[in-house]
N, C-alpha and C positions, 0 to 999 in steps of 0.2 A: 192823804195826810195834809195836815194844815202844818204853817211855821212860820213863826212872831220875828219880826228883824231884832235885832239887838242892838245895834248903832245905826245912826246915820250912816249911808256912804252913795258914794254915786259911779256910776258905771260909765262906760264912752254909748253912745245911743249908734246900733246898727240902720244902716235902710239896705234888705234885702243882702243880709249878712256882710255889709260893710260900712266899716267904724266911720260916723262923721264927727264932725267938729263940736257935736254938742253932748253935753250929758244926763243923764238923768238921774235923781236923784230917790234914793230908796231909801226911806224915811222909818225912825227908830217906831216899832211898835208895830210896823203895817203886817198884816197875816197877808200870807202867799198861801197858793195851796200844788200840790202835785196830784196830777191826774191817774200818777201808776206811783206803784212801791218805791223807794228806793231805795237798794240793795246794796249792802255795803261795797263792793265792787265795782260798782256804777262811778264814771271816771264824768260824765258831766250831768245837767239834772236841766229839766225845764219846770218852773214856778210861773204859776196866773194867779192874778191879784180879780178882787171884782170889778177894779175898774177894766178891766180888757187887755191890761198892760200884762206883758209875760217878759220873762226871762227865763238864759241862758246859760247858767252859769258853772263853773268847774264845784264836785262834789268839795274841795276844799275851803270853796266861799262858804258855800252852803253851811259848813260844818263851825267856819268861824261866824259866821255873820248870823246866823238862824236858829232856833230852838223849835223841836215839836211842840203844838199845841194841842189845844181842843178846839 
């Protein structure tokens, strides 16, 4: 499944699952894609972008910040 951001917003940036000082920023309009379904029960989600970058995030960002695509 592919899915369009819908606003700017920017996250805390992990290294090897811990928050540093810096952020990154996930830019209105970028498609992400998920590599497996996700299921409405599904309590966090992971998204890969084509540049390499992935995320982590709880299915309620997902659901604000994100729209399915094509």
């Amino acid at each position: 499944m592919k899915y369009k951001c819908l606003e700017t917003f920017s996250l805390p940036e992990c290294d090897d699952g811990v928050e540093t000082e810096r952020e990154v920023d996930i830019l209105k309009g970028s498609i992400w894609e998920s590599e497996e379904d996700i299921e409405d029960n599904d309590t966090e989600v992971e998204l890969t972008h084509e540049s390499g970058a992935w995320l982590d995030i709880s299915r309620e960002l997902l659901d604000l910040m994100f729209e399915e695509t094509v």
